[in-house]
C-alpha positions as CSV (number, residue, x, y, z in Angstrom):
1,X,-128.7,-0.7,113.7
2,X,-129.8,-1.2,110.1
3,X,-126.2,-1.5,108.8
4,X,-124.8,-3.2,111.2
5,X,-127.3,-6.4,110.8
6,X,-127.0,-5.4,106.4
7,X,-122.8,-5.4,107.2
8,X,-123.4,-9.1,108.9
9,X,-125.2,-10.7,106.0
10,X,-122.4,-9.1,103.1
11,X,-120.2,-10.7,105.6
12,X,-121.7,-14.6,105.8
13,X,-122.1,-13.9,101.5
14,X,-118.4,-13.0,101.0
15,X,-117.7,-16.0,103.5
16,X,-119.1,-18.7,100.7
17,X,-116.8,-17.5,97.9
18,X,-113.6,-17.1,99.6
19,X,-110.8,-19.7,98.5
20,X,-108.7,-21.2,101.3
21,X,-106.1,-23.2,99.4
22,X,-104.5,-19.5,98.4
23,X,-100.4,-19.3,99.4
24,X,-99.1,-16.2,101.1
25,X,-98.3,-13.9,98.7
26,X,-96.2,-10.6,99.1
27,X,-95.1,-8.2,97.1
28,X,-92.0,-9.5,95.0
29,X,-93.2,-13.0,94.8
30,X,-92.6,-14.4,91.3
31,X,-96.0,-16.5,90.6
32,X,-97.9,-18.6,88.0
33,X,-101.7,-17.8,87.4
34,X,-103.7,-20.3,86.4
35,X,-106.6,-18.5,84.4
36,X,-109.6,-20.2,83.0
37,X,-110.7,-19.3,79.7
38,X,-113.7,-20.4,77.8
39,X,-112.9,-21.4,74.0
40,X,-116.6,-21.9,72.2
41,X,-117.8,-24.8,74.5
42,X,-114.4,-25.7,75.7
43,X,-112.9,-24.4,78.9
44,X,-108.7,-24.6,79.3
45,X,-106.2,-23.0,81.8
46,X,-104.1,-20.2,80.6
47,X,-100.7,-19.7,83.3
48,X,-99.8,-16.2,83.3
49,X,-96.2,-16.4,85.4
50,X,-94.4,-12.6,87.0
51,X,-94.0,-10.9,89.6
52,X,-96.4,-9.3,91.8
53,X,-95.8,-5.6,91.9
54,X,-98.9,-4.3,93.9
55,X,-101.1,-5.9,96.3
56,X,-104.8,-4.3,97.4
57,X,-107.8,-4.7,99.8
58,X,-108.4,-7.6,102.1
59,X,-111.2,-8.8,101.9
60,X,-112.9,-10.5,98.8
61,X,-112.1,-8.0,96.6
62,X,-108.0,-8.5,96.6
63,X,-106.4,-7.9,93.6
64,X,-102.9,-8.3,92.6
65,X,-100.7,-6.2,90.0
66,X,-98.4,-9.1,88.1
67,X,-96.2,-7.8,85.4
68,X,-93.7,-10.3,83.2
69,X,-91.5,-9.0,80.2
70,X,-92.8,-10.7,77.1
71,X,-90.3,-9.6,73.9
72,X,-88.8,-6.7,75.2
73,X,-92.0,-4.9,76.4
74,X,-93.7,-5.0,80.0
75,X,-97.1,-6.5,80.1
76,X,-99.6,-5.8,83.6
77,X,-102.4,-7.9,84.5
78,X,-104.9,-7.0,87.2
79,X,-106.4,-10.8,89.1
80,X,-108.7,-10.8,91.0
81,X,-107.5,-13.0,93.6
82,X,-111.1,-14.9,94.9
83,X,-112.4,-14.9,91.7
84,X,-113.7,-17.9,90.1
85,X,-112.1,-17.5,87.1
86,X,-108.7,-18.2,88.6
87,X,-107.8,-21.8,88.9
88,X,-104.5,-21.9,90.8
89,X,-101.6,-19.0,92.4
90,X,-98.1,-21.0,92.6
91,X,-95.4,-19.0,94.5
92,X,-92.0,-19.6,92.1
93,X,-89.7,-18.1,94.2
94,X,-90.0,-15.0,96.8
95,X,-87.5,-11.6,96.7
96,X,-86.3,-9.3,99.5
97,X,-87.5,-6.1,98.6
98,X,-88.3,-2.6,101.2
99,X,-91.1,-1.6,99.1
100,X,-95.3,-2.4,99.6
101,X,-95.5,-1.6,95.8
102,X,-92.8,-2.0,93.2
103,X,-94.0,0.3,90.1
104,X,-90.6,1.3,90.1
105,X,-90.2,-2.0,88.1
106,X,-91.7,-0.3,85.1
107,X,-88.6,2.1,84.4
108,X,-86.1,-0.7,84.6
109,X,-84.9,-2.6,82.2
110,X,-82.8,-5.9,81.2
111,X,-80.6,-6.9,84.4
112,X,-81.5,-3.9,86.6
113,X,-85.2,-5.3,87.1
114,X,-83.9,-8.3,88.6
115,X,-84.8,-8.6,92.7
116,X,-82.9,-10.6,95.5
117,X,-83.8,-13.8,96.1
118,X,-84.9,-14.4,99.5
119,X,-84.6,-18.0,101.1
């Protein structure tokens, strides 16, 4: 009985920081993360634009695997998706693709990375 009533209150906590303005994102989705980053006593968004590769967990811990090609070499990022440190997720464009994760992506190189559009 204990955790059950415990499980309830983690519940009603998580419920205050989730964000509800987030798009449906899948796996294949190109995107453009808006990060917040704290210069001295400035703060600025930093977009961070790829495609999602790997999407885990539900709940408020969600993360999402984006990985863009920046000068020839493959660079991941980890978000976590209901943090407060993320400022916006735009969907650029989505892709057909038979796969829940797409580290595949990470072999492939110059036009054989590319994924089908989806309408």
């Amino acid at each position: 009985m204990f955790k059950i009533n415990n499980q309830k209150t983690i519940n009603q906590l998580e419920i205050k920081f989730f964000k509800k303005d987030l798009p449906v994102m899948c796996v294949g989705d190109n995107v453009k993360v808006g990060v917040k980053i704290v210069e001295g006593n400035k703060e600025r968004v930093q977009f961070y634009e790829g495609t999602i590769i790997a999407i885990k967990n539900t709940s408020i811990n969600q993360t999402i695997n984006v990985r863009k090609i920046l000068q020839g070499i493959g660079i991941e990022r980890i978000f976590l998706v209901h943090s407060p440190k993320i400022d916006s997720i735009e969907i650029l464009r989505s892709s057909q693709v038979a796969r829940s994760k797409l580290y595949y992506l990470r072999n492939l190189k110059g036009k054989a990375s590319r994924l089908k559009q989806s309408f």
